[in-house]
C-alpha positions as CSV (number, residue, x, y, z in Angstrom):
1,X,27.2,22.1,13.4
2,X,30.0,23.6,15.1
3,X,32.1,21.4,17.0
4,X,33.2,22.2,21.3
5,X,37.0,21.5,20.1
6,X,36.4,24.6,16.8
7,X,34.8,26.7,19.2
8,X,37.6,26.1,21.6
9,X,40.2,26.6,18.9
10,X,38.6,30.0,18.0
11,X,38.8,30.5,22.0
12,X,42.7,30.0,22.3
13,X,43.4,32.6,19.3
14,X,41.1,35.3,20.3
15,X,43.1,34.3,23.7
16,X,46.6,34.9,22.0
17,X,45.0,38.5,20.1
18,X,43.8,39.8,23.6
19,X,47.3,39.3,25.0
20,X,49.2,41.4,22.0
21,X,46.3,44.1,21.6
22,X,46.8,47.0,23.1
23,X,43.6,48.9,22.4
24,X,41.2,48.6,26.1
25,X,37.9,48.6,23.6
26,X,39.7,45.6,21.3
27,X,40.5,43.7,24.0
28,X,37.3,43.9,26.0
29,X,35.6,42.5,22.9
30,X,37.6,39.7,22.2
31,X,37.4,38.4,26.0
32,X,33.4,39.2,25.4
33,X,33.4,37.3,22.2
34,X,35.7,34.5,23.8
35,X,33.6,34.2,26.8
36,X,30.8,33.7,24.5
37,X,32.7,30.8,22.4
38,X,33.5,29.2,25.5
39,X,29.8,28.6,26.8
40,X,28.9,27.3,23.7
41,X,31.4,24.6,23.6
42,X,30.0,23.7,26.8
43,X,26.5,24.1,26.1
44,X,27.1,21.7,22.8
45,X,28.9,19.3,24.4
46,X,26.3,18.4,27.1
47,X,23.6,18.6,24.8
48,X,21.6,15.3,24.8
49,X,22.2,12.6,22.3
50,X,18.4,11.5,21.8
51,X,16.2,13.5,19.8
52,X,13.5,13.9,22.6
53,X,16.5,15.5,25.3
54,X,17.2,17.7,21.9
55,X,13.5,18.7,20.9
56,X,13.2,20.5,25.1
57,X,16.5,21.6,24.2
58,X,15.4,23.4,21.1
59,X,12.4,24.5,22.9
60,X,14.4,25.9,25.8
61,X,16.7,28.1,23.1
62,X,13.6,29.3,21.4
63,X,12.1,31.0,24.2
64,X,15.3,32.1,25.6
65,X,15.2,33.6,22.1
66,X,11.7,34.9,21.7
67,X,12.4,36.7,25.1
68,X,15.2,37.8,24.6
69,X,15.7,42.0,23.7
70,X,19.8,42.5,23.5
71,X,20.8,41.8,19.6
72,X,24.1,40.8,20.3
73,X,22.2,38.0,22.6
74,X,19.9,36.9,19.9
75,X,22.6,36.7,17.9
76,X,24.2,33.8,20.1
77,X,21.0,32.3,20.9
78,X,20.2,32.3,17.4
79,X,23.6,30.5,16.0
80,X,23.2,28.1,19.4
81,X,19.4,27.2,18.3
82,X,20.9,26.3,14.5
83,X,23.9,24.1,16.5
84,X,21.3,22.1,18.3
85,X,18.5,21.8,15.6
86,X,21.6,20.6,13.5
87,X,22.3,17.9,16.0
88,X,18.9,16.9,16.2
89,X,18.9,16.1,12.5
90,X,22.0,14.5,12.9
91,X,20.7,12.2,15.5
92,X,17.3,11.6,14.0
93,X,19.4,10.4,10.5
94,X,21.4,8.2,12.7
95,X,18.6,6.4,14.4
96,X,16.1,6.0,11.8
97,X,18.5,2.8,10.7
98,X,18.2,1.6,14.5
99,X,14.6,2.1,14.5
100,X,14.2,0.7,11.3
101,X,16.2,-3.0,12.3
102,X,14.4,-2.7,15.8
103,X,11.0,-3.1,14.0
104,X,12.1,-6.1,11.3
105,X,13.7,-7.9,14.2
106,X,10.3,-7.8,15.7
107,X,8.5,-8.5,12.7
């Protein structure tokens, strides 16, 4: 999973390129593309931490997805889907132990 503090790295060069390019087309592009980096580190850092907030999540992405028709759209939906599903396997890993010693302490 990409991190918010990657994306924002990535973020601050394209940054430094757009100021030292003179080409209008180049530049437009990298402020599109940085734009686009920027609300993923957002969305990724206010994405739940429990895997039921992450399941709508998921959902939410999918049909953005599914309904989307621009392919440079689907593109960022699509690499924003695999960030979350990866965070939801990250969280399921981590609370299978808390699960797991919730159920022997009742036991």
């Amino acid at each position: 999973m990409r991190s918010p503090e990657q994306l924002r790295a990535e973020v601050r060069r394209l940054h430094r390129a757009i100021s030292t390019t003179l080409d209008p087309a180049q530049r437009r592009d990298e402020a599109e593309r940085a734009l686009e980096l920027a609300q993923q580190a957002e969305i990724i850092e206010s994405l739940p931490d429990d895997v039921e907030g992450l399941w709508r999540s998921i959902a939410h992405y999918s049909n953005m997805l599914a309904a989307s028709e621009d392919g440079r759209e689907q593109q960022v939906l699509a690499q924003l889907l695999q960030d979350v599903e990866d965070k939801r396997r990250q969280v399921s890993r981590n609370d299978r132990p808390r699960q797991l010693r919730s159920r022997l302490a009742v036991a």
